[in-house]
C-alpha positions, 0 to 999 in steps of 0.5 A: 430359560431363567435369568442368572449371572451365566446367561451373559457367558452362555451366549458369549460361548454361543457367539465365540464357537457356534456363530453359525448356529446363532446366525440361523437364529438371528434370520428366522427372527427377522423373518418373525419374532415368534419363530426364535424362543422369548431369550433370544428375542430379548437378546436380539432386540437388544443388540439391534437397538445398540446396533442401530444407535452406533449406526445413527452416532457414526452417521451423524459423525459422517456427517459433521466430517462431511461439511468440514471438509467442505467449509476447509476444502471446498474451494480446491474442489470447486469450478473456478476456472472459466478455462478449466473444466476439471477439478483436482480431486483429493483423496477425502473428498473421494470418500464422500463423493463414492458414498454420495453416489451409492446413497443415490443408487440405493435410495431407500428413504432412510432420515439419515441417508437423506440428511447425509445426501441433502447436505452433501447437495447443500454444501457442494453448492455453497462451496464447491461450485462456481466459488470457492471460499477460504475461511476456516484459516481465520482465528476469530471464531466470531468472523468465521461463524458470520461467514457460515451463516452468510452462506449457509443459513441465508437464502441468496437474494436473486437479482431481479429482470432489471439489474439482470439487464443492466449487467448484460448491459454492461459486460457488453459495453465493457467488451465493445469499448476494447473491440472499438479501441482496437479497430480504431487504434491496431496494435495501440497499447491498451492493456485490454480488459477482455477475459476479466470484463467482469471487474467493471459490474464489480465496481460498479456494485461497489458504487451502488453499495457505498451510496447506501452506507454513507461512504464518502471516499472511494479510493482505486488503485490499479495497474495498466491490465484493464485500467483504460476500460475503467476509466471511461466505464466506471470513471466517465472519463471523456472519449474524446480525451481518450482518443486523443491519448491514442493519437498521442496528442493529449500528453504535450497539451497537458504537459503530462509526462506519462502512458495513458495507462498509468494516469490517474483520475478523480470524479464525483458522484452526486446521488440525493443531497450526498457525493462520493469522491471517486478517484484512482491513484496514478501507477507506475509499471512497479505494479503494486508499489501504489498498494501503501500509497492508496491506503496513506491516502485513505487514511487522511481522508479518514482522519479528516472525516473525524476532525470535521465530525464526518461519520461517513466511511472511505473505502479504499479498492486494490486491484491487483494482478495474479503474479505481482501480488504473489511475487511482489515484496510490498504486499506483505508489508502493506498488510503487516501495517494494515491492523497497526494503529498509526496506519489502519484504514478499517480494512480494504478489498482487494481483488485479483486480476487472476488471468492465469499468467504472467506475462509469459508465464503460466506455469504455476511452478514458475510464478509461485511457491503456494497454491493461490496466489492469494495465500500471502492474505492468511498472514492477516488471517482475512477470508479469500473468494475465488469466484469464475469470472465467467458467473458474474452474478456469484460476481456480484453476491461475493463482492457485496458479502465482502464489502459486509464483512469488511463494513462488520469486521473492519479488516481486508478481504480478499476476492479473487477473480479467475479469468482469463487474458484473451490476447497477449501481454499488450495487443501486438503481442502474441501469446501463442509463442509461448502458450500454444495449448492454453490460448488455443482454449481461450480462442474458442472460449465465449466471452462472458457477456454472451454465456450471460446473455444465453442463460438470461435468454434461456430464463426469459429474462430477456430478448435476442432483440433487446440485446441486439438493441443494446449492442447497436445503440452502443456501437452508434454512440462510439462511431459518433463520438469518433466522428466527432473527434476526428472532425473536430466538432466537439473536442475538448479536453478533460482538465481533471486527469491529472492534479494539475501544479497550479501556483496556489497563493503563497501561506502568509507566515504571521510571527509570533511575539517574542515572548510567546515564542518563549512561552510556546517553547516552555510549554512543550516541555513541561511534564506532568509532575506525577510522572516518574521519568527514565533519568535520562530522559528527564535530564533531556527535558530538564536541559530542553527546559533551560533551553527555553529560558535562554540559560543553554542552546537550543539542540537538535530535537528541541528546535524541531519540536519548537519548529512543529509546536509553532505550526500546531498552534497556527493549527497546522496538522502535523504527522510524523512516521518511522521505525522507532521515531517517537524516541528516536534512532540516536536517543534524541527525540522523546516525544513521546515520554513514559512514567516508569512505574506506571503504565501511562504516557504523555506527548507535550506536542499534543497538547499545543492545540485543543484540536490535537493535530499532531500524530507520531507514530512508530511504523513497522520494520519497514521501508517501502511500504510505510514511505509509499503510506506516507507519500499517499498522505501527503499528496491528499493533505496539501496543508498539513506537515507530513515527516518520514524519517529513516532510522538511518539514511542508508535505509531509505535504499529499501524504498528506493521504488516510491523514490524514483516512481512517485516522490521525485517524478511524480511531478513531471510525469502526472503534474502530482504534487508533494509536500513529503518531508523526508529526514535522513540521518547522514554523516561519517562517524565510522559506523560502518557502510549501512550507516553512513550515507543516505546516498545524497547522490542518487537524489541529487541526480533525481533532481530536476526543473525544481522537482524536489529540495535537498538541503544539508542543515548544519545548524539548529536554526536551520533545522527550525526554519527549514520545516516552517519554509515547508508549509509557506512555500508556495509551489509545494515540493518534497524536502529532503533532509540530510539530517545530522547524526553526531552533530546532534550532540555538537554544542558548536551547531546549537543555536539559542532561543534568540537567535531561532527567533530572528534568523531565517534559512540560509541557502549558503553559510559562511563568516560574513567578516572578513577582507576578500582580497585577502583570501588566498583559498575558498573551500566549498563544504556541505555537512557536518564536515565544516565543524572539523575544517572549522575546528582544525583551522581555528587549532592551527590559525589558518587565515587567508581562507575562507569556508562556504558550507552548502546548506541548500543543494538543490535548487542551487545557490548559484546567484549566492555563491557568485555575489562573494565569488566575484569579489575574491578577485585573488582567490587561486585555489577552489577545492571541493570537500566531502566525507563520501567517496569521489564517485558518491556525494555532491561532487559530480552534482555541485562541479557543474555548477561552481565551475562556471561561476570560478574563473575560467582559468582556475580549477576547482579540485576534489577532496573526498575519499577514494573512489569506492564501490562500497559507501565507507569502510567498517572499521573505526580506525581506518575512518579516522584515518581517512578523517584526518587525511581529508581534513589535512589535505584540504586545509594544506593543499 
């Protein structure tokens, strides 16, 4: 048959109605070309070529869907859970899996079947066995492709006959040391590591890294699950030492007022010529409230290592806990700040202590909204390993590729460790109440040391008489030490446990001249001529200016900026963090200053000292998480200024966990001390309930055996003085500030340049001249409330009375207060005022104090607000209102 332009609709007219005839065709060619006419052979040909192209196109696109949905779903699929034998199929992966399996059965050697089978094999292995990965979340192209290439391209280096060994080694001295504590010490609280004995070859993996990549810093944040083992197993801490806290003597020797499970430790490592300063932070039961102040700690020491030109790197390690880092709302301010500039570390790992319960809940349904408990770390966009704890060399592999990634990338990584918890939420408690079926599993399960010490027997890496050996000498070397302890023969105690509050020798404060006083103050407000400032702000500048040249009193802002710009240029560090510190909440501060027609800035304070130690940073919308920062700075930075400011003192109500566990407590409970200074801007303008008060009544009743120092400055003097006491003190404890809101404006608490100079900071302020047997009435005050008794007493020429404003609250004046008291030998009345409610301020703080220093027969009566469940009202008029009845009453009475 010639070719023409019908051919083409002959054959489609074949196709359409004599399909069958054309199919007959079609098989005898198959059987043999010759047996079909020349047309039908070209045509045939043809469509098997075409045929056979779509097939290799569809298969190949089988294929890229294939490993897809490994790298995205692989790790719902995968054997993660040591407890759990099945895996939760879903319905794509059903797809693949069915066309696995007939490929297998149909096995014909075809390059495509196999490709499609060898990847298959390939990538269920990478993703889908003993670890599971989720990465394909991650924006960054460039992160997600060195993840690929880290487990797909690479062959994984084996551990070799020696380090096979020595993590036997150490998942059995890992399970023995709780079995031993728990045959010694019954019923003892430890917290034990037994499901999740696999953390301990972690660390100490980590260990080895960092003495290959120039870490000098490793800093561990943990809670109570575990703790003790890694302490002894990781830390070294002395058995004897241990011991003694089982039989609770440790705490009264030491004078340490805390669990043994929440004590922190500090070691160093010596390898070669080089150390590396190990230390795990003290932690509360607000399991990961110590998350932020690990990673303030790390940041120090970072900045450290830069000023002293340290290229070394600090790697800081959370350990957290499956339910609290699902449940507790820190975590997700920690990361929020981990990429911001005044708070990134370089990236920490974190790994979960996945024990699959918490406390007495199991139920996924009742713990959590998400599937992994790790699914808050997609909001940083970080990868996440979920790895069964019962392989502890994918253990081992993942750890290592983490600390790469975090080493290449410099952000958080998260690795978490499904396990098991063997007992019950402490040792005397016993789960079974609560979950019958799943600790009848883990009663049967084998610990991970022997699945371990089966497969390397299996391998013949190892003999069952080697690790008899092992199990032996380390059972010997734990009944020596005992016997040691309870016979008195080498005990002794470990003093580095804690941070012990030594008296260290008071700072000398030497004092500047004068005239470079005035220098030093005209300098930090000089800018830049080619700057072009908000009009406001230069005005600001332009008064601070006047102010240097003794033409107007210092303000607020200008004295704390000259109180700072002092210590700088003694080269004394100084940092200060808070929502929108750099400007400041009340527009006051302006530390920072920007050109408005260019994009540039300039900070006066740096450039006190060629070292540029000062540093303000603007932090997140956050509370808790970015004081916890800051309290982690400052208990590594013991000679540096360290400020926190609220944006107004109710807020710090949202920290009020770092307050109560670490600031005002930290002290009795670890001997951890703080040179904080926290800045709270308190006072009652009429400004509603959340901007008022900074509950100087909680601190006050937090205050105990010189724990902290609260003070209420009301002058600019104070203000000045209080900061430079702060670095000359010679027990450091945290500041508290009541700081002033309207009085930052009140011409009446400036100061002049002179008289900063000369003064110092006074725990009590009143008028020195007057006659003392001519006062009829003595008002106690603290706060911004003085200036309207003052004021109102001046208007009316009230005599006969005199106004003592508290400055310092705590400790208390007491010996002040009583060299005037006992010559006012005809004082009658004695009255207490304040802005806050009865139930709230000083007064139920300061009573006990001035009523013993009043005569015995005199009362001292209370003039505040009504008693109230709330701090204040919201509307402006009924404040005044109060004000003003306030005020009456204690001037009248």
């Amino acid at each position: 048959m010639k070719k023409n332009k019908n051919s083409k609709n002959f054959f489609t007219h074949l196709h359409l109605y004599n399909h069958n005839y054309l199919e007959n065709i079609f098989k005898k060619f198959l059987k043999k070309k010759s047996y079909v006419k020349k047309e039908f052979q070209l045509i045939f040909k043809k469509f098997i070529i075409q045929n056979n192209k779509k097939e290799k196109i569809i298969e190949k696109h089988d294929i890229k869907n294939l490993i897809f949905f490994f790298r995205s779903y692989g790790h719902i699929i995968s054997k993660t859970n040591p407890i759990k034998k099945t895996c939760k199929n879903i319905k794509n992966f059903l797809y693949f899996e069915k066309k696995y399996n007939l490929l297998i059965k149909n096995y014909n050697k075809n390059k495509i079947e196999k490709d499609y089978i060898k990847t298959y094999e390939k990538m269920k292995k990478i993703y889908s066995n003993h670890i599971g990965i989720e990465y394909m979340h991650i924006f960054s192209e460039k992160e997600k492709k060195w993840i690929k290439n880290n487990l797909e391209k690479k062959k994984r280096k084996k551990i070799n006959n020696k380090n096979n060994k020595k993590l036997l080694k150490n998942l059995i001295i890992t399970n023995y040391f709780e079995k031993y504590l728990n045959i010694k010490f019954p019923g003892a609280k430890r917290f034990s590591l037994e499901g999740s004995e696999v953390i301990i070859p972690i660390l100490k993996e980590v260990i080895k890294y960092s003495k290959k990549n120039n870490i000098s810093n490793i800093i561990l944040g943990m809670s109570h699950r575990g703790r003790i083992n890694v302490l002894r197993n990781i830390f070294k801490k002395s058995l004897n030492t241990i011991f003694d806290e089982f039989e609770n003597f440790y705490e009264e020797k030491n004078k340490i007022d805390d669990v043994k499970y929440h004590l922190g430790y500090k070691k160093t490592i010596l390898y070669k010529e080089n150390k590396i300063f190990l230390e795990i932070k003290n932690n509360p039961s607000h399991l990961e409230s110590i998350c932020p102040v690990v990673i303030g700690s790390a940041r120090f020491y970072i900045e450290k290592n830069s000023k002293e030109k340290n290229k070394k790197s600090v790697l800081p390690i959370l350990i957290h806990g499956d339910a609290s880092i699902s449940g507790q709302g820190i975590i997700q301010e920690t990361l929020n700040m981990s990429k911001t500039k005044g708070f990134d570390v370089g990236g920490t790992i974190h790994i979960v202590i996945n024990n699959q319960i918490g406390f007495t809940t199991s139920k996924i349904s009742e713990m959590r909204s998400s599937k992994y408990c790790t699914d808050i770390s997609k909001m940083i966009s970080c990868p996440v390993f979920h790895v069964n704890s019962d392989f502890p060399e994918e253990s081992i592999f993942i750890i290592n590729l983490a600390l790469k990634f975090r080493r290449t990338f410099k952000k958080d990584v998260f690795i978490d460790i499904i396990s098991y918890r063997k007992h019950g939420h402490h040792e005397s408690d016993d789960p079974k109440a609560t979950q019958p079926k799943m600790y009848n599993i883990i009663e049967k399960h084998k610990p991970v040391y022997k699945i371990y010490e089966k497969k390397l027997i299996k391998k013949r890496k190892i003999s069952i008489l080697e690790i008899e050996n092992i199990k032996k000498k380390y059972k010997k070397f734990l009944e020596k030490k005992y016997f040691e302890y309870k016979n008195k023969l080498k005990l002794h105690f470990t003093k580095k446990i804690i941070n012990k509050n030594i008296s260290k020798k008071k700072k000398k404060n030497i004092k500047i001249s004068f005239e470079n006083f005035k220098k030093l103050s005209i300098q930090i407000n000089k800018i830049p001529k080619n700057m072009h400032l908000h009009e406001i702000v230069k005005k600001i500048y332009k008064n601070r200016m006047l102010m240097s040249k003794e033409k107007k009193k210092f303000d607020w802002s200008a004295a704390e900026a000259l109180s700072i710009a002092n210590l700088l240029k003694k080269g004394i560090s100084c940092r200060i963090s808070g929502e929108d510190v750099s400007r400041g909440t009340f527009f006051q501060r302006h530390s920072i200053v920007y050109d408005q027609t260019k994009n540039f800035h300039y900070i006066p304070l740096c450039h006190v000292n060629k070292k540029n130690n000062f540093c303000i940073w603007n932090s997140s919308l956050s509370e808790e998480a970015v004081l916890a920062f800051e309290y982690g700075y400052s208990i590594s930075s013991k000679k540096s200024i360290n400020i926190w400011e609220a944006q107004f003192g109710d807020f710090a109500n949202s920290a009020q966990v770092i307050i109560d566990q670490f600031i005002t407590s930290g002290k009795k409970k670890w001997g951890q001390t703080c040179g904080l200074i926290m800045f709270l801007p308190h006072g009652y303008e009429g400004q509603g309930p959340e901007h008022s008060s900074a509950r100087l009544e909680r601190f006050l009743q937090m205050s105990s055996e010189k724990n902290i120092q609260i003070v209420q400055p009301t002058n600019t003097s104070q203000i000045y003085h209080i900061i430079q006491n702060q670095i000359y003190k010679k027990n450091i404890t945290p500041l508290i500030i009541m700081s002033p809101k309207s009085m930052l404006r009140n011409t009446k608490s400036f100061k002049s340049l002179k008289d900063i100079y000369l003064e110092k900071f006074r725990n009590i302020i009143y008028k020195k001249k007057f006659c003392y047997k001519k006062i009829k009435k003595i008002i106690f005050c603290s706060g911004k409330i003085f200036y309207e008794l003052n004021s109102y007493t001046t208007k009316k020429h009230i005599d006969k009375l005199l106004i003592i404003r508290i400055e310092r609250l705590y400790p208390f004046p007491k010996n002040e207060i009583f060299s005037i008291l006992q010559f006012c030998k005809n004082t009658k009345n004695f009255i207490w005022v304040q802005e806050e409610p009865k139930n709230q301020g000083a007064w139920n703080f300061v009573s006990k104090y001035i009523k013993k220093l009043i005569p015995h027969n005199l009362k001292l009566i209370c003039i505040s607000r009504n008693s109230s469940s709330s701090v204040s009202t919201g509307s402006i008029k009924i404040h005044k209102k109060e004000q003003y009845k306030i005020i009456k009453k204690s001037l009248f009475l």
